[in-house]
N, C-alpha and C positions, 0 to 999 in steps of 0.2 A: 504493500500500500504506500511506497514510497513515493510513488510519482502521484497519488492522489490527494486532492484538497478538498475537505468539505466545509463550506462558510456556515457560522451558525444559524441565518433563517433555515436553511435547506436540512440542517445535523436536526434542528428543531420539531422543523414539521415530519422527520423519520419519524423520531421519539415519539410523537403524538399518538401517529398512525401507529406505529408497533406498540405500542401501550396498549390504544382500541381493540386490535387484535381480536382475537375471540369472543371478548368481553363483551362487547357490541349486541350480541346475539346470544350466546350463554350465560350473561349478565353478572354478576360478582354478588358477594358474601350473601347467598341465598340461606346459609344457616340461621341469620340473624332476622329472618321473614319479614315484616312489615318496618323494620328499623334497619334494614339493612341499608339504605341509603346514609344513615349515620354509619356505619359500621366502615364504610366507603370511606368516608370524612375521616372519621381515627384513623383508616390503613393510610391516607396519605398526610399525616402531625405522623406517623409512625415513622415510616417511611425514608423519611427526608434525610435524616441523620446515616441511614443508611446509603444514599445517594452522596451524601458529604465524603462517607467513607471511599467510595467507588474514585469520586472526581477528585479525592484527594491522590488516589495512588496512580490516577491518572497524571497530576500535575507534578510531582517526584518523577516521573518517569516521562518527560513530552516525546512525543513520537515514537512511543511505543505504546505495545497493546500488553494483555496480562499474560498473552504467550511470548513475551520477550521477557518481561517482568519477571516470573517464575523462577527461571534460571538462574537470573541475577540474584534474587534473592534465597532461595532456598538448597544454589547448587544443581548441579547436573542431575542426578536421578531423580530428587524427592524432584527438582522443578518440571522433570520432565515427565514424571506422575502426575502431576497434576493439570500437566496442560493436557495429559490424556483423559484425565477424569474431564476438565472444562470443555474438551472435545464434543466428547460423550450427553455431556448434560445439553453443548447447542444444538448438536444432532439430533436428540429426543427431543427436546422443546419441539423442534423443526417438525417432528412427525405429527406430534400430538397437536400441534397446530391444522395441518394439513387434513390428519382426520378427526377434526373437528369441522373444517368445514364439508367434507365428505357424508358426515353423519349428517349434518344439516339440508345438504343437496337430495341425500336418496331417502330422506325424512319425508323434507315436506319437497321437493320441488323434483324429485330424478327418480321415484318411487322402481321403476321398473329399469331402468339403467343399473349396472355393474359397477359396484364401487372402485371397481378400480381402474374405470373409465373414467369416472371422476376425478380420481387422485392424480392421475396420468396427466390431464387436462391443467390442472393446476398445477402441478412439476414441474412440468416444460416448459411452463410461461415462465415459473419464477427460474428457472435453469437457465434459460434463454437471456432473461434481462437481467442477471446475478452475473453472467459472464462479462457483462460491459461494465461491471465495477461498482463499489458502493456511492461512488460520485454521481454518476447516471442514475443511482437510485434515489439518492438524495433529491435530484432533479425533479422524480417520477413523483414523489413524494407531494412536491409542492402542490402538484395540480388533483392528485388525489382527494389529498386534504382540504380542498377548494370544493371539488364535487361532496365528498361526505358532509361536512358541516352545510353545506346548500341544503340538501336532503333532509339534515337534521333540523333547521329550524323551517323548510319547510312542513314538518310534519309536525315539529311541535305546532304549529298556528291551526292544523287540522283537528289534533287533537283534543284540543281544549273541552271538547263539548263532551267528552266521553272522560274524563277524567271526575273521579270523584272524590273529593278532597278529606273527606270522611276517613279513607282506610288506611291513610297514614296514621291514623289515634289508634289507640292512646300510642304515646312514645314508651321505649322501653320498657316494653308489655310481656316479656323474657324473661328467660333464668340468664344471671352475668354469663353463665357459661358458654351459651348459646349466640351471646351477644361476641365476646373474646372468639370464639371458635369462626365467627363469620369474620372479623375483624382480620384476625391471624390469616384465613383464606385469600382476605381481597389483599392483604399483606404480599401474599405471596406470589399469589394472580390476581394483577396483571402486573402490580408495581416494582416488583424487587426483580423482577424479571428482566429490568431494563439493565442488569449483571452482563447481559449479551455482549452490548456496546463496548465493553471493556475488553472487547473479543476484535472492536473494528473500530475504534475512533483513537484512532493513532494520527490517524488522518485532518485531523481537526485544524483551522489553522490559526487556533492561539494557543498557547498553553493553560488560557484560565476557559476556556470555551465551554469545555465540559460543565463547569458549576453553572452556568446559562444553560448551557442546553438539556442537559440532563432534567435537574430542579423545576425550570420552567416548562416542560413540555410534561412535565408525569403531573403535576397541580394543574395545566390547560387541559390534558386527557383525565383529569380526575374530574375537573366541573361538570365535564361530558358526561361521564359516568354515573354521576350523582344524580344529576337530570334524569337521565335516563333507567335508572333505577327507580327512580321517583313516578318517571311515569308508568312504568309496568306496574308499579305496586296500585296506583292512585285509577290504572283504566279494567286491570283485569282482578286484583285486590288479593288480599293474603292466599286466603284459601285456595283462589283457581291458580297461582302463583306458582305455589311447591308446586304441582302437578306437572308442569310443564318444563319439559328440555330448553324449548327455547324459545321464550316468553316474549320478547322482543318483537320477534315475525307473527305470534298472534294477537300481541296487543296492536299492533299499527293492523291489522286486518281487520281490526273493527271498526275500521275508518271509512262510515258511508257520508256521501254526501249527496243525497238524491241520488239519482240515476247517472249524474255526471262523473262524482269521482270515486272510484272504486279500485280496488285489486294494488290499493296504495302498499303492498306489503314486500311490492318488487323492490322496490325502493331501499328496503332495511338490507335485501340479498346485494343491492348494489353496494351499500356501503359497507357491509363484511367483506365480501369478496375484496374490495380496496383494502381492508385494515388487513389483512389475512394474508395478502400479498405481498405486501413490505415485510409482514412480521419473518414469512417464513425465508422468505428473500437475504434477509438480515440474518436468521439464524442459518442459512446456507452458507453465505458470503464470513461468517465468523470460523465456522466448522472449517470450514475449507482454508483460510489462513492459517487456523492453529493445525490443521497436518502439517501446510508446508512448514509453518514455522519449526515442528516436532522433526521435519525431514531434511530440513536445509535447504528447503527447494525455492526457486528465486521470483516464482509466480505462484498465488491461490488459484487464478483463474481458470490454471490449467486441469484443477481438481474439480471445477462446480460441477462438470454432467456425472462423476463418477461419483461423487459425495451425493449430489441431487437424483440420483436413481435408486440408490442405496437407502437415501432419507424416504422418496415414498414406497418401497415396499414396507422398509420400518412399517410405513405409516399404515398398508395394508392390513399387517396383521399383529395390529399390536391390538385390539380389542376384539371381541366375540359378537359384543350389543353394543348398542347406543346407551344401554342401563351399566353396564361396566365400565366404558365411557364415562359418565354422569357419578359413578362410584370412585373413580381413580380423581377424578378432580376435585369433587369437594371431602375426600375423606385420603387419600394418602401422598398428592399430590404438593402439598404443603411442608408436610413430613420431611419427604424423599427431597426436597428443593431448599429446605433450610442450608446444609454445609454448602450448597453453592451459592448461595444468593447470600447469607451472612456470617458464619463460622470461617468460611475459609477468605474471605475480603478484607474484616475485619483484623485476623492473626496475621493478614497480609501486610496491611497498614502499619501495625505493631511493629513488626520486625523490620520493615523498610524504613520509618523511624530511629529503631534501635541502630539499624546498619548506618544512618547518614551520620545519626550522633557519634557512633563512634570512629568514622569514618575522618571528620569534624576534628575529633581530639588526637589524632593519628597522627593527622597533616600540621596540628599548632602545636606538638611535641616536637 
């Protein structure tokens, strides 16, 4: 990623979009049910300090990523374990993004089509524009980001009449447990998730960039989130709520307006398909730099179709159902993503600390 440069509008609006991600359409902290839109609100006051950590070992190290970091810091094996593991976690992120939208296509929209027609279909697009670099994505990004939020506050102004303000009460109607448990989720999807970047904004072209773009684009994709959470709760209401995979596409389908507007629910598929596209895009374009970076090799680009075909069979047959699906995300998916998302960033930060101080006192002896 030497030759490339991403200016912060463009680093920004990635962020946004890969944040959106799945979320869009499977929604966040459904644990916490009718309060889940606070739950929202806590995961990103959470959050943030987590992201200080990130853009800090980003700013110790300018122009590198956490697969050049590793090494430096931990030595050759243990670094090189670990940019294996980091591998590993972009690559799975990658899939379970992928069949996420898969599950949602031959859901409601591809009922009779082969999933893995689907998954093909979306691979090669993001294979395809992953090979011309995360600068052209950044690009891609901007105009994305332009059509989703179009859509979105078109549809808020639709909705209004179907929202019922009522099924937001009582607030914190819950056991804490329930409330924390949702919290710790949205914690972990979508936001901490933004760990990826640290995998591709080497690129960036300030050294303080990263606290701008990171920070500011997961608090602009959280306001999103929170809205939108709010209106699933306030159109379709707690009860028909839980029931639902993915609440999103049936609440905006309740949007009649006379005989003129109808069938408004295209609209939500257009704007996953955009969030979903960058997300997995970015977690290809990450995967692929930390092999080469593991191999010595002088281009990522030359890995996306062999990484990117790989990532969607993963994606094939990583679940059985759409309910195992639905089971891995809000019950082990948090779990399993904690050592990557903040156990292993934070001891990162420590020791890189520890190494410059004593680094510091070396040089003025």
């Amino acid at each position: 990623m030497e030759n490339e440069v991403v200016c912060d509008k463009l680093a920004l609006n990635t962020v946004i979009l890969f944040v959106f991600g799945s979320t869009m359409i499977l929604g966040a902290a459904g644990e916490a049910k009718n309060s889940s839109w606070l739950a929202i609100i806590a995961a990103t006051i959470l959050v943030i300090p987590l992201l200080l950590v990130y853009c800090r070992i980003l700013y110790l190290f300018p122009k590198k990523d956490i697969f050049d970091i590793f090494p430096l810091l931990y030595g050759k094996y243990v670094g090189k374990f670990l940019c294996v593991i980091y591998i590993w976690y972009f690559f799975h992120l990658g899939a379970l993004v992928i069949r996420n939208f898969a599950e949602f296509m031959n859901t409601l929209a591809l009922p009779e089509t082969p999933m893995i027609v689907t998954i093909m279909c979306l691979s090669l697009l993001c294979i395809w524009s992953s090979t011309h670099g995360v600068e052209v994505m950044a690009r891609t990004s901007r105009i994305l980001l332009i059509i989703c939020i179009t859509f979105v506050f078109i549809i808020a102004s639709l909705v209004i009449s179907q929202m019922r303000f009522h099924y937001l009460k009582p607030f914190f109607d819950l056991e804490l447990s329930q409330f924390l448990n949702g919290t710790f989720s949205a914690f972990s999807f979508p936001f901490a998730e933004v760990v990826v970047f640290t995998g591709v904004f080497s690129c960036l072209e300030r050294r303080t960039s990263s606290y701008k773009v990171l920070i500011k684009g997961v608090v602009i994709a959280s306001a999103f989130i929170v809205y939108i959470s709010m209106r699933n709760i306030m159109v379709l209401g707690p009860s028909t709520l839980k029931l639902l995979y993915f609440p999103s596409y049936v609440a905006i389908s309740r949007i009649h307006l006379g005989e003129f507007i109808q069938r408004v629910e295209v609209s939500v598929a257009i704007v996953f398909v955009s969030a979903i596209f960058i997300k997995v895009s970015i977690c290809l374009i990450a995967t692929s730099n930390g092999i080469s970076k593991l191999f010595g090799l002088k281009d990522y680009k030359s890995l996306i179709i062999q990484t990117g075909l790989l990532m969607s069979y993963l994606a094939y047959i990583l679940y059985d159902s759409t309910m195992e699906m639905q089971y891995w995300a809000l019950s082990v998916y948090k779990y399993y993503a904690f050592p990557f998302q903040v156990i292993i960033p934070v001891v990162t930060l420590i020791l890189a600390h520890f190494k410059i101080k004593k680094t510091k006192q070396a040089s003025c002896s």
